[in-house]
C-alpha angles and dihedrals in degrees: 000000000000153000113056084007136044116193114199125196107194123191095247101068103268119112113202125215114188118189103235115203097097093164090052089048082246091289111176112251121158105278091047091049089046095046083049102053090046093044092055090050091056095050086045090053093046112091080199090067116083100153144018141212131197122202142155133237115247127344105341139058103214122321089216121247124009101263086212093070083048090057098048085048094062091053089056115107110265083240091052101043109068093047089042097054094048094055087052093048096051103048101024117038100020086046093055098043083045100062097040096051081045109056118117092227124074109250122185136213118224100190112198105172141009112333095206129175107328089003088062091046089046088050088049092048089064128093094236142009133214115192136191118214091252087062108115113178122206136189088202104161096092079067094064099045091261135107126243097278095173099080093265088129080059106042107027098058078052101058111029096018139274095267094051095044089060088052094055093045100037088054110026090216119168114252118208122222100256085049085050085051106048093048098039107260094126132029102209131021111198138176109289107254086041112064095097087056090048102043083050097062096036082053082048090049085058099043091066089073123086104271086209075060104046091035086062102035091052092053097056098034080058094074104013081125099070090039133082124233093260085058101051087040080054107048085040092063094038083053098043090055086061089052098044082063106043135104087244095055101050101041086063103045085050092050089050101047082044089058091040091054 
């Protein structure tokens, strides 16, 4: 797979999806966010697959959404174009930010370059981010007159507060890498020239786990925030009856039994 998306199968088990519109500082238009979606159902349908990682061509992450399809949206009819846009949303972005905060395989951002707008809420729907120090992040749709569509309301309270999330998002204000790191926006900040590198091993690191194990664990843990304890303690056991049952499972407890013996 080519063009606004390449799509990379390495032999230890990372694929590698890089965001390619690099004159367009990888902005989404339709064709990227298509290539994407299909490109993360084919690594969710590959046993080979145990990890992704999501980057971005050239200097930049994602500039968020395409500003051509801005413009044209500025030439619909008033009556069109909020019917219009919530059908969009709905099928388009939130199926996109869906699928990729729903996979049952980690995959992890390694952000390069300014995460603006949409490419801010892409790097956020992922398990993990890896950022340069040339990274800048930016909640830039208050700018425009929009509100954050890309699931950042959902994710980024989640991850630096409630209180600095509306910061972020009430002034759209760039934050630097060292800031992203300090508040959790990030998980590792590494040398600039080295992030996909980065972002790979610490995909490898994942891909020794069990991925029966991570699969489940990630599911739960996804929405552990809108659950009680008894329903997290519920969906675990469920969960853990799957694992007591797996490959995965009994391999280990036989190579351990093996060693101990």
């Amino acid at each position: 797979m080519a063009g606004d998306l390449i799509f990379e199968t390495r032999d230890d088990a990372v694929a590698v999806l890089t965001l390619n519109r690099p004159d367009a500082r990888n902005a989404v238009n339709d064709d990227l966010r298509d290539a994407l979606v299909a490109a993360l159902d084919i690594a969710a349908a590959d046993p080979e697959v145990r990890a992704i990682v999501l980057t971005g061509a050239g200097s930049a992450f994602s500039a968020g959404g395409d500003i051509a399809g801005m413009k044209a949206r500025l030439a619909e009819p008033g009556d069109r174009v909020a019917a219009k846009g919530w059908l969009h949303q709905r099928r388009n972005t939130h199926h996109l930010v869906t699928r990729l905060a729903t996979l049952e395989k980690p995959v992890i951002a390694a952000v390069n370059g300014a995460a603006a707008g949409l490419g801010a809420d892409l790097a956020l729907a992922c398990d993990a981010i890896v950022a340069g120090r040339a990274a800048r992040f930016m909640y830039s749709y208050v700018l425009r007159g929009l509100i954050p569509d890309g699931g950042g309301m959902y994710f980024l309270p989640r991850r630096v507060g409630l209180a600095r999330a509306r910061d972020l998002v009430f002034t759209g204000r760039t934050v630097r890498a060292e800031e992203a790191l300090a508040i959790g926006l990030v998980d590792r900040l590494v040398e600039d020239g080295t992030v996909r590198d980065a972002a790979v091993a610490m995909a490898r690191e994942y891909c020794a786990g069990s991925p029966t194990a991570i699969g489940l664990a990630k599911s739960i843990m996804n929405n552990s925030f809108e659950m009680s304890l008894n329903d997290v303690l519920a969906a675990g056991a469920a969960a853990q009856g799957i694992c007591y049952a797996s490959a995965e499972h009994r391999a280990a407890v036989q190579a351990f039994l093996d060693k101990a013996g």
